[in-house]
N, C-alpha and C positions, 0 to 999 in steps of 0.2 A: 528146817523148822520155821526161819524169820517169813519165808517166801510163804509157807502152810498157812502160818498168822495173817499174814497180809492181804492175802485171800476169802481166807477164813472170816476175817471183819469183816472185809467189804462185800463179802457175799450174804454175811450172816444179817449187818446192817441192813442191805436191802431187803429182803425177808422179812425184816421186824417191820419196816415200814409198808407192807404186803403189795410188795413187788414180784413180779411176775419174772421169774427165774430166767425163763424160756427167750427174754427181748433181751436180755446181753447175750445171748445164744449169735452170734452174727459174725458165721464165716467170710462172708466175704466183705467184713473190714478188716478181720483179720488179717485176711491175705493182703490188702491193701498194705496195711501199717507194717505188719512183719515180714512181707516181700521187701519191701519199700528201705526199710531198716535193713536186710542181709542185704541188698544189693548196694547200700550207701556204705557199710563193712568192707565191703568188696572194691568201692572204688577207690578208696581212702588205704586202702592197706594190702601190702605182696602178699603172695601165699605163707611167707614165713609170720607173716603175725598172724594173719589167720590162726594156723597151726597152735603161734603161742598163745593166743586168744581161747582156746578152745581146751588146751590143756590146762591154762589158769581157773578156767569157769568149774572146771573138775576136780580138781586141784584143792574149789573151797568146800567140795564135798568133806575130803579129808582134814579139812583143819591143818594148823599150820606145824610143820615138822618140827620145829625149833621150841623143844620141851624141856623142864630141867633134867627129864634122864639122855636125853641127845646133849643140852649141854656138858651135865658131868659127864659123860662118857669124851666128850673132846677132852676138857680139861684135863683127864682121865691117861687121853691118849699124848696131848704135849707134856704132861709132866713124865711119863717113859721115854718120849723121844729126848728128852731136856736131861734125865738121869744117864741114858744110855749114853750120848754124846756126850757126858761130862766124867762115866766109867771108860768107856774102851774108847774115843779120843772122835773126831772130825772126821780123821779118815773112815773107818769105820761107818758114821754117823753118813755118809756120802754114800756108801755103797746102799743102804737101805732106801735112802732118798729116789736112789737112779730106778730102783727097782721096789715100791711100796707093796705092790703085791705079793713080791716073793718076802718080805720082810717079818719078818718074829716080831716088832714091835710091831708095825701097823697091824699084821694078821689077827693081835688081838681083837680090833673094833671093824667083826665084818660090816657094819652098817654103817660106819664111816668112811668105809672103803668103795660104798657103794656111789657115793657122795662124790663125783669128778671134779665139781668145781672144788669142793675142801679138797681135795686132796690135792690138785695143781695148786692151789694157794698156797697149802702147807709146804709141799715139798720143792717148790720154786722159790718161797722165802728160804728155807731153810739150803737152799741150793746158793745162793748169793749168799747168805752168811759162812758157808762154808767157805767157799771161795776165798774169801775175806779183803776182796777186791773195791767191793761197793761200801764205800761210808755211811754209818747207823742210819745218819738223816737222810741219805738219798734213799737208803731201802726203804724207809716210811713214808718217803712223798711217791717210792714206785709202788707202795701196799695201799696208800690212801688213794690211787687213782685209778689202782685196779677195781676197788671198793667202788669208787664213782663207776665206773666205767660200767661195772655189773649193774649197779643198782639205776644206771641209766636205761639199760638194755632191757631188764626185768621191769621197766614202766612203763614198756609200748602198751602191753595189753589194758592196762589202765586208761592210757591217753587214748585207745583205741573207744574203747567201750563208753568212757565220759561224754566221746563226740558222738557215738549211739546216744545215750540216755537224753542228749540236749536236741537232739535231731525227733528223737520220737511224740514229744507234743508237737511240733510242727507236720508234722505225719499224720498225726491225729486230725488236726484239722484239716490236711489236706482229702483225706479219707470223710471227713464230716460233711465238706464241701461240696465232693461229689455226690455223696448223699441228698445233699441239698438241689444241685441239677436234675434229680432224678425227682425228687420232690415238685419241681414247676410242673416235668412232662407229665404230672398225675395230679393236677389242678382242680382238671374237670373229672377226677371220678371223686368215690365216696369220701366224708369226713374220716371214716376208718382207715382207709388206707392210706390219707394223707400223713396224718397220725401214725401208723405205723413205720413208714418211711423218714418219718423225722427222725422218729426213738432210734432208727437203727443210725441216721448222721448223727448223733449224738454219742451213739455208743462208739464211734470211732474217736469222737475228741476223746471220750472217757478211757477208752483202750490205750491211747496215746501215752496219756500223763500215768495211767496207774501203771504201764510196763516199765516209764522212766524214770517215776519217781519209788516203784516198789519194790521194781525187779531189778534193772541194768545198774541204777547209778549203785544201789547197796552191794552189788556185786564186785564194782569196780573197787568203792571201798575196801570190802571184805579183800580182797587180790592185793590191791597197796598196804594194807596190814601186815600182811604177810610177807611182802617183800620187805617193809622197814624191817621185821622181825628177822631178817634172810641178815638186812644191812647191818641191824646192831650182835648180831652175830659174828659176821666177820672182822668186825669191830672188836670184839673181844680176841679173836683167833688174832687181828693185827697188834694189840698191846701184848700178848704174851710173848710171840717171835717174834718184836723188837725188843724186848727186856732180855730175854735169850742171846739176843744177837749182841746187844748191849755188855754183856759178860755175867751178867744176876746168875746169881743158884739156883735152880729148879722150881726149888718151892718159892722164892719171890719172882721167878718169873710167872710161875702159876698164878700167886696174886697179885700181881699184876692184871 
């Protein structure tokens, strides 16, 4: 809808000032700028960001996963796993761990099952407090930098596409430019055509800055929102199994 808006102005704008629809019409600066652009994605980045690059842009179709009915449903699923282990004991509480799938407590929350990253957080925390090997504070500085580590990993596609969106005025004008070359070898024909070979170098500065400043950088935004929302979620999953691990009751490890 924001990209529809964004369009929508700038198209609509021109219009009202009765501009001629048909002179931003101009494939082949197009190609110039958005060739230009996926081939600079490409040299900056392996096939693996690509990939991530590509599934994040789709990704903000859907809107961000992390709702309050996905939250209560965790908080939902740690306070059974927190009551089970505190009715039928540790051991017990380890056989479910080893195997979440086959588990009666997790089986509850098939859509947090579906979730691999929650569920290795969950049951590799709760894997080390079972054990009872690893000390409260070491298990939270091994949860806070598993947290880093993800939410390092989930900001390539960001960092990827920022250096898109700062690359494409520079693009623009190097597509204006050439426009401009092509402008000298047409000197000596009509004032009309001089003129129209201008508008289209110009349409490429104009293509430049409105794909960078309309489309790519809000995108990259829209993607980092949603990964913070990714972080301050496991953020929450990491205060409850440490309070858990801590010795808290259920329900203060919940709120927690």
């Amino acid at each position: 809808i924001g990209i529809l808006v964004v369009f929508g102005a700038v198209i609509g704008g021109f219009l009202m000032e009765k501009g001629k629809l048909l002179v931003l019409v101009q494939p082949s600066e197009l190609v110039i700028i958005g060739g230009a652009a996926i081939g600079t994605m490409l040299v900056a980045n392996p096939l693996p960001v690509i990939i991530k690059i590509l599934k994040s842009v789709m990704g903000c179709m859907a809107g961000s996963p992390y709702t309050k009915a996905y939250y209560l449903d965790s908080l939902k699923m740690l306070s059974d796993i927190f009551q089970f282990a505190r009715k039928s004991g540790m051991a017990k509480l380890e056989e479910d761990v080893e195997n979440p799938e086959k588990s009666a407590t997790f089986s509850k929350y098939p859509k947090l099952l579906k979730d691999h990253h929650l569920l290795h957080f969950v049951c590799d925390t709760l894997r080390l407090a079972v054990s009872g090997v690893v000390a409260a504070h070491d298990l939270d500085a091994i949860l806070e930098n598993d947290i880093d580590v993800h939410h390092h990993e989930e900001m390539t596609p960001v960092r990827a596409l920022s250096t898109i969106a700062d690359a494409l005025p520079g693009l623009g004008i190097v597509a204006a430019v050439l426009g401009v070359v092509i402008t000298m070898g047409a000197l000596s024909g009509p004032p009309e055509q001089i003129g129209e070979k201008v508008g289209a170098a110009l349409v490429g500065t104009f293509l430049g800055i409105l794909l960078s400043y309309g489309v790519v950088a809000p995108l990259a935004a829209n993607i980092e929102k949603t990964i913070d929302a990714s972080t301050q979620f496991y953020q929450m999953l990491r205060a409850g199994l440490m309070a858990f691990a801590k010795g808290m009751a259920p329900s203060i490890a919940v709120e927690f």
